[in-house]
Wavefront OBJ file of the C-alpha trace (Angstrom):
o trace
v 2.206 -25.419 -13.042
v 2.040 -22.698 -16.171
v -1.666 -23.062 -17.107
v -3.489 -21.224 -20.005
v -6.916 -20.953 -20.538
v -8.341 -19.557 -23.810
v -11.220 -17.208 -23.339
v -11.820 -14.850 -20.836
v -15.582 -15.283 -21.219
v -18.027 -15.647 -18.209
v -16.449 -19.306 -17.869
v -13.222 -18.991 -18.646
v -11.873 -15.853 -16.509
v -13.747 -17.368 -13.125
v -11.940 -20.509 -14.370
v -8.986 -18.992 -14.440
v -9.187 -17.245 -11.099
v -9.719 -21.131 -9.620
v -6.779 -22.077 -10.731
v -4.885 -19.539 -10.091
v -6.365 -19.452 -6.485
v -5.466 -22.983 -6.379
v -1.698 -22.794 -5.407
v 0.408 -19.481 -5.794
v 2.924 -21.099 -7.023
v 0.597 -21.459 -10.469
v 1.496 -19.133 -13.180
v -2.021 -18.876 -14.963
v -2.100 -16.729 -18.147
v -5.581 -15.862 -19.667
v -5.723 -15.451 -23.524
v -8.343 -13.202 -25.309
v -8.730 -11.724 -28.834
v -10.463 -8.958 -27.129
v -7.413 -6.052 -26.308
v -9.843 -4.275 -23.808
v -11.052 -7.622 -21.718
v -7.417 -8.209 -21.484
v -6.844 -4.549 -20.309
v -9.194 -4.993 -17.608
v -8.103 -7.982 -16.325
v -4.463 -6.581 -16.214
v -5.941 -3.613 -13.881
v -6.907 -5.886 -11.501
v -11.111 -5.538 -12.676
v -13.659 -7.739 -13.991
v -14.646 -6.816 -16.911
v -18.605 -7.985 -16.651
v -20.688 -7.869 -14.232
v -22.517 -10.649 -11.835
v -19.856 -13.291 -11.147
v -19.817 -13.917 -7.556
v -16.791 -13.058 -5.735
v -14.629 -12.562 -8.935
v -13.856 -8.858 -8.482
v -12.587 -9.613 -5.128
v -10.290 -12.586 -6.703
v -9.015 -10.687 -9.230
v -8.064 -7.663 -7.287
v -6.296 -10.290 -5.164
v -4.457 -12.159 -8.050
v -3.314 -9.942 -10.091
v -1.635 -7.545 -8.330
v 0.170 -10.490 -6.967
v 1.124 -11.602 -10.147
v -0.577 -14.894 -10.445
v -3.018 -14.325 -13.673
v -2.237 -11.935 -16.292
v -4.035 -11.940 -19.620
v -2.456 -11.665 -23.037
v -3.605 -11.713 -26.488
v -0.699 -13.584 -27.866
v -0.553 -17.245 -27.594
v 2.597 -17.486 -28.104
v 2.909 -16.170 -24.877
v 0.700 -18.488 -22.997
v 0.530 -21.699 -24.945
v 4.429 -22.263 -25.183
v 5.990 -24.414 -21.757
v 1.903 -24.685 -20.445
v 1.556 -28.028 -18.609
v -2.044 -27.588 -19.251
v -3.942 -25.461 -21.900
v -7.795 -25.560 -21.187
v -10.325 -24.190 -24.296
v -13.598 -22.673 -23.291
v -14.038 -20.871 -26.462
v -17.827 -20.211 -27.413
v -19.357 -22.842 -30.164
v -21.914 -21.025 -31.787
v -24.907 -22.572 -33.850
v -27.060 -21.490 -36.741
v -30.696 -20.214 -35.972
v -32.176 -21.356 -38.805
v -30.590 -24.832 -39.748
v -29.352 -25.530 -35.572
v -25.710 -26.876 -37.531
v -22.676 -26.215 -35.312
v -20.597 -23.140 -35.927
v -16.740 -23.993 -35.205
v -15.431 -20.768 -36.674
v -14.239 -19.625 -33.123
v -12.954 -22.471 -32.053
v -11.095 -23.390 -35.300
v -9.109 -19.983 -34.960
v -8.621 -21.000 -31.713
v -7.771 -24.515 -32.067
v -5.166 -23.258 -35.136
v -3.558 -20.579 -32.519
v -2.621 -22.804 -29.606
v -1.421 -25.578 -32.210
v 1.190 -23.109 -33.278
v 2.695 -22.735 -30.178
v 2.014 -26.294 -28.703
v 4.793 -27.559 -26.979
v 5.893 -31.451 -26.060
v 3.762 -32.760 -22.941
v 0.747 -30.526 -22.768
v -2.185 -31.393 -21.686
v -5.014 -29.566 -23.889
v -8.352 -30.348 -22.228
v -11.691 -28.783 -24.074
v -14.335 -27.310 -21.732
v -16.873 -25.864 -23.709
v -19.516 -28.505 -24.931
v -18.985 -29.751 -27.925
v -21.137 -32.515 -30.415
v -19.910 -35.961 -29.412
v -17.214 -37.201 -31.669
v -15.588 -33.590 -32.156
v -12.479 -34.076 -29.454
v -11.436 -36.600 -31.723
v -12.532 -36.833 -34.926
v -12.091 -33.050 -35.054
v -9.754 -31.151 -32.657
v -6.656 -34.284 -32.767
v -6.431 -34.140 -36.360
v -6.049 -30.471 -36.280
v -3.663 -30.583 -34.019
v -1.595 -32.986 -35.033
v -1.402 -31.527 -38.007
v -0.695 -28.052 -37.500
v 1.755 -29.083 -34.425
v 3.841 -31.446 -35.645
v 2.983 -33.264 -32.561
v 1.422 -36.539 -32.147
v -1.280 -37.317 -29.713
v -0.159 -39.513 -26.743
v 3.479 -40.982 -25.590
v 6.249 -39.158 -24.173
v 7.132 -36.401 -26.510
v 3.287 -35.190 -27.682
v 0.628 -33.806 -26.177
v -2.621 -34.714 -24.591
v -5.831 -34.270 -25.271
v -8.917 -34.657 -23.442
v -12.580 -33.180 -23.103
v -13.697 -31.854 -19.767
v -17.443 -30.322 -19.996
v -18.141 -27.681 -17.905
v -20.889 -27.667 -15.901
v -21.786 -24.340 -13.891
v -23.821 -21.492 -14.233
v -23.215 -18.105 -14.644
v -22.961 -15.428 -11.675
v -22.061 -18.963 -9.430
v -19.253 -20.366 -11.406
v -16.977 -20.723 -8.149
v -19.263 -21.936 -6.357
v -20.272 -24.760 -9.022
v -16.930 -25.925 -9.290
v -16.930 -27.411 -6.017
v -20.753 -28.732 -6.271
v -20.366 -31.123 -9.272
v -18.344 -33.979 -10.062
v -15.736 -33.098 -12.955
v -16.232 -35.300 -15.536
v -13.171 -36.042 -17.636
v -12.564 -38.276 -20.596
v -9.638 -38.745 -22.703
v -8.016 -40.433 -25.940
v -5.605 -42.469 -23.837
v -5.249 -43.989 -20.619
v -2.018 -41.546 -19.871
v -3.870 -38.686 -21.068
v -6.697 -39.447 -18.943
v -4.642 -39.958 -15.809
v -2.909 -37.001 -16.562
v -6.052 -34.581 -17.128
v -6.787 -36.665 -13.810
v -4.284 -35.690 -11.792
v -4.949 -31.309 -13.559
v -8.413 -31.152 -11.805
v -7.785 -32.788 -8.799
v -4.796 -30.627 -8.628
v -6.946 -27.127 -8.765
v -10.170 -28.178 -7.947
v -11.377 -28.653 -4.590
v -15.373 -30.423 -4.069
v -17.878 -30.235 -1.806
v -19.147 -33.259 0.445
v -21.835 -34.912 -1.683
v -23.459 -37.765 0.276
v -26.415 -38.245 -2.220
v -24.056 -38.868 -5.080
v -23.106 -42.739 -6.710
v -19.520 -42.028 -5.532
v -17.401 -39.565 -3.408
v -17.775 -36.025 -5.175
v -14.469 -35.490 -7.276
v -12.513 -35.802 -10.568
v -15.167 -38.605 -12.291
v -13.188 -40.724 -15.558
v -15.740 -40.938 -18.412
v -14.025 -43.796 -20.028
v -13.724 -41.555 -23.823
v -14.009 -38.518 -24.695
v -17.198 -39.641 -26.504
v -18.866 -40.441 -22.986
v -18.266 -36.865 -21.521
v -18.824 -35.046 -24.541
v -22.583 -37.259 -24.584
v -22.706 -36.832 -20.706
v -23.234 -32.755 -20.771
v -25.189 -32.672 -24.008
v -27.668 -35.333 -22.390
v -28.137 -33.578 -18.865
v -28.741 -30.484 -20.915
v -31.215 -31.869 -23.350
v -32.829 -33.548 -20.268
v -33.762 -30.173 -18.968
v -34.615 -28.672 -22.719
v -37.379 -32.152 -23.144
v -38.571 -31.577 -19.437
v -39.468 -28.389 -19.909
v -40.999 -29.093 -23.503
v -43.426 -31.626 -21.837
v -44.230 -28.869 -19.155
v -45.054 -26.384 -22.124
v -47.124 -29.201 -23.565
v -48.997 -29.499 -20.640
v -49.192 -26.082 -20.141
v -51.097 -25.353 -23.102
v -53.422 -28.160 -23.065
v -54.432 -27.033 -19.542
v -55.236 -23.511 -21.127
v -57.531 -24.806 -23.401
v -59.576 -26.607 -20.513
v -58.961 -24.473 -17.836
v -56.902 -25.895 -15.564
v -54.064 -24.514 -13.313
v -51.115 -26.569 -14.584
v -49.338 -25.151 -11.303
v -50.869 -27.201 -9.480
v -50.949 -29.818 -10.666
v -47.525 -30.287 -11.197
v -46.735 -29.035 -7.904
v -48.974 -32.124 -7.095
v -47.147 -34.570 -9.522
v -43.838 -33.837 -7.988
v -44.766 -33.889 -4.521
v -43.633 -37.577 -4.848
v -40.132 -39.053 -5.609
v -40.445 -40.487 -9.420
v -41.714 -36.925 -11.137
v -39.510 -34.314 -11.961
v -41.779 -32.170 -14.170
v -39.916 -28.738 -14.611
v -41.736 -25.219 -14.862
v -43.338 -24.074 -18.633
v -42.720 -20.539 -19.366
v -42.422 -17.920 -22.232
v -39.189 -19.024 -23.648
v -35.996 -21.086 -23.194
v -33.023 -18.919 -23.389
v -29.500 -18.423 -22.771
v -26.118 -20.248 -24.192
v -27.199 -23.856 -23.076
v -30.746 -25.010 -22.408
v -31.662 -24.067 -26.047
v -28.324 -24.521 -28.220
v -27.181 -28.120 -26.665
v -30.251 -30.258 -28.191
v -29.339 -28.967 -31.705
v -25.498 -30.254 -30.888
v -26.950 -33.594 -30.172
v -29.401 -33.512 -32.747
v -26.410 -32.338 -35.208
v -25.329 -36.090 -34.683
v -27.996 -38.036 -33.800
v -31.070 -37.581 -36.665
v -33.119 -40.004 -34.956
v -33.647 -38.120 -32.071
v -37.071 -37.563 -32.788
v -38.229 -36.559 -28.790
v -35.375 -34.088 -28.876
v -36.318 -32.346 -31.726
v -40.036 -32.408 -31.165
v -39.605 -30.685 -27.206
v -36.567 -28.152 -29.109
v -39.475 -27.246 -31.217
v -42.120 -27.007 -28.882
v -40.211 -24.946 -26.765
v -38.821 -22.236 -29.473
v -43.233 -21.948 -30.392
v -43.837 -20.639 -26.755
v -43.545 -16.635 -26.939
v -45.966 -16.829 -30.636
v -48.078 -18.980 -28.418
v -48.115 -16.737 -25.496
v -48.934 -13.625 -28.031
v -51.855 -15.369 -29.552
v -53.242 -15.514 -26.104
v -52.795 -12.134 -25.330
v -54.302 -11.669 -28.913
v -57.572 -13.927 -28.341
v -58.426 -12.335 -24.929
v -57.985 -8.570 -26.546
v -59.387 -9.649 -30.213
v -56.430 -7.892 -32.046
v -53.557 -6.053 -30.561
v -53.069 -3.834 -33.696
v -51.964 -0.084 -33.259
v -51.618 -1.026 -29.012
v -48.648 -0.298 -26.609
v -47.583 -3.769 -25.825
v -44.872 -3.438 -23.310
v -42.466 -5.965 -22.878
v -40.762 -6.269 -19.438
v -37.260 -8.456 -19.735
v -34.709 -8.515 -22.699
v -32.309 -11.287 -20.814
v -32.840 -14.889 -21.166
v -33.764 -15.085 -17.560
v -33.338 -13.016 -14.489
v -30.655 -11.152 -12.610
v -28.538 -12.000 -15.920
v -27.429 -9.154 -18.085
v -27.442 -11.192 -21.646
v -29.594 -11.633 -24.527
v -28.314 -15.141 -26.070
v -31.560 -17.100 -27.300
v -33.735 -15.048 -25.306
v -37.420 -14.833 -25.683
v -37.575 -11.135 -26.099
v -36.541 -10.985 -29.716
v -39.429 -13.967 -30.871
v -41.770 -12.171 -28.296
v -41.394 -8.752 -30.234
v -41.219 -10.316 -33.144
v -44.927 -11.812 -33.059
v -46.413 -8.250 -31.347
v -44.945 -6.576 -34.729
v -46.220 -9.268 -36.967
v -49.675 -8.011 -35.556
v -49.257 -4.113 -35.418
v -48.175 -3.368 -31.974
v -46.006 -0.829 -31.073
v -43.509 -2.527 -29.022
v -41.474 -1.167 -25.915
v -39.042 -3.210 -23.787
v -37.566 -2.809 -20.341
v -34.961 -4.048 -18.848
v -33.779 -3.139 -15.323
v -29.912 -4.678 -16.170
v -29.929 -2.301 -19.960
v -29.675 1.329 -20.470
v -32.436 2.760 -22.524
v -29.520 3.285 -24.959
v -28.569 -0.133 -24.923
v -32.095 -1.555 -25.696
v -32.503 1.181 -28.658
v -29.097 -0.545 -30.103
v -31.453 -3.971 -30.443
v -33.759 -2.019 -32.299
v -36.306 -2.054 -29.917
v -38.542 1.333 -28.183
v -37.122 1.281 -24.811
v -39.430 1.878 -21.858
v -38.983 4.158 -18.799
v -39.778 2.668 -14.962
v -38.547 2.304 -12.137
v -40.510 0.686 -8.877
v -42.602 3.119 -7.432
v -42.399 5.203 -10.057
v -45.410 4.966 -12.817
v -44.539 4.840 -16.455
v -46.103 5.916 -19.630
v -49.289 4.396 -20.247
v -49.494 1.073 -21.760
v -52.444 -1.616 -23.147
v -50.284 -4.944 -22.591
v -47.776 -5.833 -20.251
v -45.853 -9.698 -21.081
v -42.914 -10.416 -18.370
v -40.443 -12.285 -20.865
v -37.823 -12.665 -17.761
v -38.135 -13.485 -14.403
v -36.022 -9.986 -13.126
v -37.088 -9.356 -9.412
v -37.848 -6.058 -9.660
v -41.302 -7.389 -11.760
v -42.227 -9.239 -8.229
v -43.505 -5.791 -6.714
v -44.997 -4.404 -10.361
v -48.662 -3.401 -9.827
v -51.029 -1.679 -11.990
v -50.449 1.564 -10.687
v -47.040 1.175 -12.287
v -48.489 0.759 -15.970
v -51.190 3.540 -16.507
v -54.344 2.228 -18.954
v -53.466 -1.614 -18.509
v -55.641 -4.116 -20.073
v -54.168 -7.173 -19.544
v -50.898 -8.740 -18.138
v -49.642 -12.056 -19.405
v -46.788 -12.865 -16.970
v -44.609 -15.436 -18.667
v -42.694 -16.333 -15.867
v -45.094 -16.172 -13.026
v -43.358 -13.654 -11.173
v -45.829 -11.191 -10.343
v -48.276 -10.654 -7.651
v -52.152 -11.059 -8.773
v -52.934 -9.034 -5.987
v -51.429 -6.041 -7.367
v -53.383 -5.714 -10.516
v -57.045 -5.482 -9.036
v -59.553 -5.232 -11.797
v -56.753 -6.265 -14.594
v -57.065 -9.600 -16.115
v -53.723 -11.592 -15.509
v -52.400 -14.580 -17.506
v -50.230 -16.965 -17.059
v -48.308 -19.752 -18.996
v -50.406 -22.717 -17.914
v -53.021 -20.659 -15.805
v -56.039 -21.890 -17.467
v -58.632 -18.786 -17.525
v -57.122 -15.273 -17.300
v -57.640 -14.230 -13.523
v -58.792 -10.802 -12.250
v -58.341 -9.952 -9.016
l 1 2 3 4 5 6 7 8 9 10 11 12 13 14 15 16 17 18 19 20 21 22 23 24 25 26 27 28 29 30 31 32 33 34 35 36 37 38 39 40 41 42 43 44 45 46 47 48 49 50 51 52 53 54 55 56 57 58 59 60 61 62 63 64 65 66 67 68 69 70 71 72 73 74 75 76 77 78 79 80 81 82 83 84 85 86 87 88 89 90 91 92 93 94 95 96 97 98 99 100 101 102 103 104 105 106 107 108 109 110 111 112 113 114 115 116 117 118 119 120 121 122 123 124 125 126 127 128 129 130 131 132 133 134 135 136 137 138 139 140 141 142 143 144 145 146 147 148 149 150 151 152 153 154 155 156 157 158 159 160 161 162 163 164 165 166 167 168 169 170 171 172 173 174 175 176 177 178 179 180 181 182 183 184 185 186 187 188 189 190 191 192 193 194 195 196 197 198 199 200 201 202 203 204 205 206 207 208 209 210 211 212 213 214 215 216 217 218 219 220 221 222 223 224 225 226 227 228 229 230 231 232 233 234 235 236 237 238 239 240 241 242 243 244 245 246 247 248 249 250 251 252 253 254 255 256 257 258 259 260 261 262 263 264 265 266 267 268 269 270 271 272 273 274 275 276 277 278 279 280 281 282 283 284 285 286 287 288 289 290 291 292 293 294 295 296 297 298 299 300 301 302 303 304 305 306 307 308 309 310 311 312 313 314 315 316 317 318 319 320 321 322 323 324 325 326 327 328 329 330 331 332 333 334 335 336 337 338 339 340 341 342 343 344 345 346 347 348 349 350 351 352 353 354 355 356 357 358 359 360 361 362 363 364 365 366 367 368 369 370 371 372 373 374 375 376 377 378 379 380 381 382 383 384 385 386 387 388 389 390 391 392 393 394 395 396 397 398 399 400 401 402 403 404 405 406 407 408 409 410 411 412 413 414 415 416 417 418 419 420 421 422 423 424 425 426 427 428 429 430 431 432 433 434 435 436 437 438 439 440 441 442 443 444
């Protein structure tokens, strides 16, 4: 098969490498807007860090010339059997409304190119209703091509469901879920994944692990944005209970740890902050649809409160944090990830500002020159190594290298309010230590 996927993001290059691992005789061509991702990939490297196993793929595939990238669609798209779109769907801060600006270029491209019997299949998640209210219309239009039959295309959403850093690995965990506008172009789309996708043995699973048929478009498009939203409302009511057991003094550790040490709880951890591209921008694609959603929208908004509320704690134990060095240790969403996307760290600063701090941030994945281009004081240390002195210390993400941080490290440390739980108590003797759900600060 000639298969194109658009986007050589953290989803879409691993992606590609799948398929093009899948069979050599697969011609897979990756297509970018970015010249110098493209570059990269062309040389053989990867250009980002922290994806398992993808430098060694792509020093293996491209040489041998089974994925090349391009920045011309009408190199890729042309004579593809399949064209797969994991283009990034933004959202709006402020109002949470979808941004399609991305995807509409992209959407626009591969329609000029689009040849008769493709199968287009959208990966990245998408508000249900867009596949085909949406994208068919578009492409129809722009085409000339009509959706379905012999001489049009196909179109079909396929939600992706991995993680970054274990994308490969993911692929083979969970069931593909797959839902079209027609029965051919479901059978079809079908016939794609089982064709490049290989799955692991799942005996604790409805059904055999595999390929899974949705029914519509509109049932896998709901299917991601629910198990995402699950996750954003589990940890909402964690948060909730979090900060009602700091106001009487209970370890909320424990007892969750108690609640789930039997089959029908699932309570998830409370924390800082909800980052990254998912957990926190999915709910507002479901809520973008669904008004009534009023559980949604009240854990979304619990959730996005948690780094002022974890500030005003630090605030209440100190009585005012005005004209103090408040450092704060993690810029990524969460740990062992080099990116920023929704993370805590930019509410977290935010609120120390609001009060007069003067704000550093480390990072053990950023350069000090890459944390001064997010307008932020960067902050020297290394373990073993002691840094500047400092009054505060908050751990916004869960980086390993905070799991061996001890007061020695931070000279002139009044209190620590570890957001994540990471760190050891018994390395910060005499400092008081919080935590998100911790009940009374703890000193050692």
């Amino acid at each position: 098969m000639k298969i194109a996927v658009v986007a050589m993001g953290k989803i879409g290059l691993p992606l590609a490498v799948q398929f093009a691992d899948a069979d050599p005789s697969h011609e897979v061509v990756g297509i970018d807007v970015n010249a110098q991702t493209v570059a990269t990939i062309n040389e053989g490297h990867e250009p980002f860090p922290g994806e398992a196993h993808l430098a060694d793929k792509l020093a293996e595939l491209v040489p041998a010339g089974r994925l090349r990238a391009t920045t011309d669609y009408a190199e890729g798209v042309p004579g593809a059997d399949a064209v797969i779109v994991v283009v990034p769907l933004f959202v709006d801060e402020v109002t949470g409304a979808p941004d399609f600006g991305w995807m509409d270029a992209a959407t626009q491209s591969l329609a000029q190119h689009l040849t008769p019997g493709t199968l287009v299949s959208y990966e990245t998640t998408l508000p249900v209703g867009t596949t085909r209210g949406r994208w068919k219309p578009m492409i129809e239009e722009i085409s000339g091509l009509r959706e379905g039959g012999d001489h049009g295309f196909h179109l079909v959403f396929s939600p992706e469901r991995v993680l970054t850093g274990r994308v490969l690995a993911d692929l083979r965990r969970y069931p593909k879920l797959v839902g079209g506008l027609t029965v051919e172009g479901t059978r079809r789309a079908v016939a794609y994944y089982e064709a490049v996708l290989d799955f692991d043995r799942r005996d604790d699973l409805p059904r055999p692990n595999g390929v899974w048929d949705m029914g519509s478009a509109e049932a896998a498009e709901m299917a991601k944005l629910a198990e995402t939203t699950y996750r954003d409302v589990n940890i909402g009511l964690a948060n909730q209970f979090a900060r009602f057991a700091d106001s009487v003094g209970i370890d909320v550790h424990r007892v969750i740890a108690a609640c789930n040490s039997q089959p029908y709880s699932h309570i998830h951890q409370p924390g800082i902050a909800v980052g990254g591209h998912c957990i926190p921008v999915y709910p507002r694609l479901y809520l973008s649809t669904d008004a009534e959603a009023t559980v949604v929208r009240t854990a979304r908004e619990a959730n996005a409160a948690m780094p002022e509320y974890a500030v005003a704690r630090a605030e209440s134990l100190l009585g005012r944090l005005e004209g103090l060095r408040v450092l704060v240790l993690g810029a990524s969403y969460r740990g062992r990830v080099k990116e920023t996307a929704f993370s805590g760290v930019f509410a977290t600063v935010e609120a120390l500002r609001t009060r007069g701090a003067q704000v550093l941030v480390h990072d053990p994945m950023y350069t000090a020159q890459e944390l001064s281009a997010y307008g932020w004081e960067p902050y020297a240390w290394a373990p073993g190594e002691p840094g500047e002195p400092v009054d505060v210390a908050i751990v916004q993400a869960d980086h390993p290298e905070y799991a061996t941080l001890s007061a020695a490290d931070l000279p002139g440390l009044r209190l620590l309010l570890d957001g994540r739980r990471v760190t050891d108590p018994d390395r910060f003797t005499g400092v008081p230590r919080l935590t998100i759900g911790g009940g009374e600060p703890v000193t050692a």
